[in-house]
C-alpha positions in Angstrom: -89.2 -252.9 -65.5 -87.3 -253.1 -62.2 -85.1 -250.4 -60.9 -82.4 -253.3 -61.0 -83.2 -253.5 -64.8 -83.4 -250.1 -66.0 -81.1 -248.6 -68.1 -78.1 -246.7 -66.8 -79.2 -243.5 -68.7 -82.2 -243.8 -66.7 -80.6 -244.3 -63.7 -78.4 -241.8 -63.7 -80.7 -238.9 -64.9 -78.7 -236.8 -67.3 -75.4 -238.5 -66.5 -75.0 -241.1 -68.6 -73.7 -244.4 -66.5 -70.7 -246.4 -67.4 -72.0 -249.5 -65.9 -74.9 -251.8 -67.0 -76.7 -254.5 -65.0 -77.0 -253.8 -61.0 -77.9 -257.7 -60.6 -78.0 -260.8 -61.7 -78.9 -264.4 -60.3 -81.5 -264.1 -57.4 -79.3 -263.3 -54.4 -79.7 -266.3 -52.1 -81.0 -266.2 -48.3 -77.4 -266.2 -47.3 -76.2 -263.5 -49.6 -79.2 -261.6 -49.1 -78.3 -261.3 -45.3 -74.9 -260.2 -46.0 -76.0 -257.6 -48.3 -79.0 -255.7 -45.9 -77.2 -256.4 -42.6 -73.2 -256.6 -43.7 -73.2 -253.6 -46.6 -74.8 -251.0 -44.0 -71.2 -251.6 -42.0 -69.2 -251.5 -45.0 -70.4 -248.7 -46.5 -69.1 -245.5 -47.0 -70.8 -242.5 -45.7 -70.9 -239.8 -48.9 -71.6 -236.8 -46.5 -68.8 -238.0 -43.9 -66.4 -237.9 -46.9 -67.1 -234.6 -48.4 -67.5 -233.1 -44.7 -63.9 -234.7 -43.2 -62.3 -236.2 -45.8 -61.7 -240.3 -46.9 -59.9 -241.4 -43.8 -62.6 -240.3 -41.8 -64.6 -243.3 -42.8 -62.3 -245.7 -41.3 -62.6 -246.9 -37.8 -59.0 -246.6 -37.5 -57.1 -243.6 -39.4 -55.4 -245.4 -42.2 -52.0 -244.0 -43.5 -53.3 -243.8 -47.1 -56.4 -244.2 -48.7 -56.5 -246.1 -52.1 -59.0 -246.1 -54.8 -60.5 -249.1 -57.2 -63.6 -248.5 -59.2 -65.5 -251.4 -60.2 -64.1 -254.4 -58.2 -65.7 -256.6 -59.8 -66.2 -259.9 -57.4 -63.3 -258.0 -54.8 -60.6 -260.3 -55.6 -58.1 -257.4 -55.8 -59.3 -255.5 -53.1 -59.2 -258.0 -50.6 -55.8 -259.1 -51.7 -54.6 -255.3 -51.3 -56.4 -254.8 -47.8 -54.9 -257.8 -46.4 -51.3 -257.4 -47.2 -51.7 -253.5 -46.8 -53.6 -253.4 -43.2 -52.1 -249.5 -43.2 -53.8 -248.7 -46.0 -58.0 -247.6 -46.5 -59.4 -248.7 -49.5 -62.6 -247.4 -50.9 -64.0 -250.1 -53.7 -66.9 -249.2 -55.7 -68.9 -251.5 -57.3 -73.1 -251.3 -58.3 -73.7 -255.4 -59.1 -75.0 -256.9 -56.2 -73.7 -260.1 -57.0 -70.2 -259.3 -56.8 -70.9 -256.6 -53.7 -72.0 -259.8 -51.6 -69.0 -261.5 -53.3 -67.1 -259.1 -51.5 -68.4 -258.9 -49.0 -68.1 -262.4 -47.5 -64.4 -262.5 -48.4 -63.8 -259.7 -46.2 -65.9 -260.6 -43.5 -63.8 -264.2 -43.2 -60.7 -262.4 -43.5 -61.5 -260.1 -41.0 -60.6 -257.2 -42.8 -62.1 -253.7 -41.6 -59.7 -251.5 -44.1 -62.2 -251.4 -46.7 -65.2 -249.4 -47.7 -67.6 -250.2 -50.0 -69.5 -247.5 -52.3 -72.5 -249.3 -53.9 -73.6 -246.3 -56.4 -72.5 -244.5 -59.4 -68.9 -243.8 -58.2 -68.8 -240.5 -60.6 -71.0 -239.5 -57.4 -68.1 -240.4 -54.9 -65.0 -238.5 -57.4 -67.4 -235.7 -57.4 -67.5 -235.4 -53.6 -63.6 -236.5 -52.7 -61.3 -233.6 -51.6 -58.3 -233.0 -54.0 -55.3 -234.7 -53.1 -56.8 -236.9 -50.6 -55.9 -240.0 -52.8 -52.9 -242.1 -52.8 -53.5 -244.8 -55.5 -56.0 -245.9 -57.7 -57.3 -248.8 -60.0 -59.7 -249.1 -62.4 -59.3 -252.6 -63.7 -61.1 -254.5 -67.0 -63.6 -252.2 -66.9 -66.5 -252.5 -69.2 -65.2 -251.8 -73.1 -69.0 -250.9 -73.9 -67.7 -252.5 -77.7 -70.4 -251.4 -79.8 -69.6 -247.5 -81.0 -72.9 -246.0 -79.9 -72.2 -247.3 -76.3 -68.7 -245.2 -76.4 -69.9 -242.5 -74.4 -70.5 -245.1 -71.9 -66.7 -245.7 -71.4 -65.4 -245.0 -67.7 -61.5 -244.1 -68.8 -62.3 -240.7 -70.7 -60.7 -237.5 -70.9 -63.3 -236.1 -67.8 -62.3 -239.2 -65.9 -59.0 -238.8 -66.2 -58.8 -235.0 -64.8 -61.1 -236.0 -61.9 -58.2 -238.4 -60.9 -55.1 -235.8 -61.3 -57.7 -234.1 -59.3 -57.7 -236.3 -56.7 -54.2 -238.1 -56.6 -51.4 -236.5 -54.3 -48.2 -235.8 -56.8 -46.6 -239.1 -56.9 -49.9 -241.4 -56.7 -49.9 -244.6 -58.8 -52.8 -245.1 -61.2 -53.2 -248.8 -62.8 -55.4 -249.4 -65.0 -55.9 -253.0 -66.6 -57.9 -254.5 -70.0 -58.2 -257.4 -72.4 -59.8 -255.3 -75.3 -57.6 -254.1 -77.7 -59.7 -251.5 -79.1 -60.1 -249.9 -75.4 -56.1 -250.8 -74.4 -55.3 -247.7 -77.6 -58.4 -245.4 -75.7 -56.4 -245.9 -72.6 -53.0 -245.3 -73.8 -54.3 -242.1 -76.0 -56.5 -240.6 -73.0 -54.6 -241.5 -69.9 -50.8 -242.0 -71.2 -51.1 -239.1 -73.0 -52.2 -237.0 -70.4 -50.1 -234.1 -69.2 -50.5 -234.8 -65.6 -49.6 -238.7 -65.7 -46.5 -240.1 -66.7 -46.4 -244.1 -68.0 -44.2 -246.0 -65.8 -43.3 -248.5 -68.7 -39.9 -248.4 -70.3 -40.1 -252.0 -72.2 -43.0 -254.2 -73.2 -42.7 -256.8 -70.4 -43.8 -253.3 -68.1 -47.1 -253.7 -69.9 -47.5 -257.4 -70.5 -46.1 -258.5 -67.6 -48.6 -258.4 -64.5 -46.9 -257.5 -61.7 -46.3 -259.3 -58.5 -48.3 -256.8 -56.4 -51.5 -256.9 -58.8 -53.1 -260.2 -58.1 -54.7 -262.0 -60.7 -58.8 -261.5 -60.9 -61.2 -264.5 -62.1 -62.0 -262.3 -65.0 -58.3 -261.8 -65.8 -58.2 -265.9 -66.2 -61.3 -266.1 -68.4 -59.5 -263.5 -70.6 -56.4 -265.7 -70.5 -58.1 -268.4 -71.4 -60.2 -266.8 -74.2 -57.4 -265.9 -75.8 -57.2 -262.0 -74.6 -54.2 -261.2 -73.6 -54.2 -258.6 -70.7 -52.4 -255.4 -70.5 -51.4 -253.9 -67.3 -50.7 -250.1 -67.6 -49.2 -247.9 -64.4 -49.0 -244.3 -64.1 -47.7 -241.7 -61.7 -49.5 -238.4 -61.2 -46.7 -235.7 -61.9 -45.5 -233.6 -59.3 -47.6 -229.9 -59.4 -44.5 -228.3 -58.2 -42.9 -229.0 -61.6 -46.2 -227.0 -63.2 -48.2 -230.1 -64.5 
């Protein structure tokens, strides 16, 4: 067994991972490149961030820093970083396939407000300041559907008071899903937290993507599969008003 093929739980030591597979198809010479000569750029420095704070990574201070965890292929955050060149965003992500995804989009875009964190990104929320976040996204991420997997399931209760943690008052949190089962998790655990409020006031705020959240390709294959998406936005309530 390969460390690319071991379990999460054994990964992660005690912590129990929320994601599965680090790889899949054989990276090509091409991809391999971008991922041991173009990631080392990318990435985020862990010690840099606990030491100075999240803009510190960025060559040029950014006016905000945004959060997604588990970008998938990048779609979205390569959308965001190029029609918000103001804005940092730090994208974690642990499959290699979609990292050098990534990674090529935003090297022939010639975007340089992202940073990539390729590792458990409970270890990143564990070592961000509080308050140094302005928005965050955790979009379709794994339902782990069978009920002993559960406890592998990123939007929890813990999760969500690392992110009121972490948010300034105001911050917008979107989180997205096609599983029905997961889309009542994440309206009992992060709607009904006391720190967020749900930005919806009629269906269409759910159902309806909006125009600033582009689609993904695994938002499609949902589409198409007969999954309807739901799109949920929240705002981290102001601490002055004693949430």
């Amino acid at each position: 067994m390969t460390a690319d093929e071991a379990p999460a739980e054994i990964e992660s030591g005690r912590r129990i991972a929320s994601f599965g597979r680090r790889s899949g198809r054989k990276l090509r010479p091409g991809q391999r490149e971008l991922f041991d000569e173009t990631l080392p750029v990318r990435s985020l420095d862990l010690d840099r961030v606990r030491g100075q704070g999240p803009k510190s990574v960025f060559a040029t201070p950014p006016q905000q820093v945004w959060l997604e965890i588990g970008f998938g292929a990048g779609e979205h955050v390569v959308w965001q970083a190029g029609r918000n060149p103001s804005v940092g965003i730090i994208a974690c992500e642990v499959f290699r396939n979609g990292i050098v995804t990534c990674l090529r989009e935003l090297e022939a875009a010639a975007l340089d407000n992202v940073r990539l964190y390729t590792e458990d990104a409970r270890e990143l929320l564990d070592a961000l300041p509080d308050q140094s976040i302005d928005r965050a996204f955790i979009l379709f991420p794994d339902p782990w559907p069978k009920i002993r997997h559960h406890k592998r399931r990123l939007i929890s209760p813990e999760t969500l008071d690392t992110l009121s943690r972490l948010l300034v008052d105001g911050a917008e949190l979107r989180l997205g899903t096609d599983d029905a089962p997961y889309l009542r998790v994440m309206l009992a655990v992060a709607c009904g937290h006391p720190d967020f409020e749900w930005l919806a006031t009629r269906p269409a705020d759910w159902r309806v993507r909006p125009d600033d959240w582009p689609q993904t390709r695994y938002e499609a294959k949902a589409i198409e599969a007969g999954r309807p998406p739901a799109f949920l936005r929240l705002r981290r309530r102001s601490r002055q008003a004693g949430a």
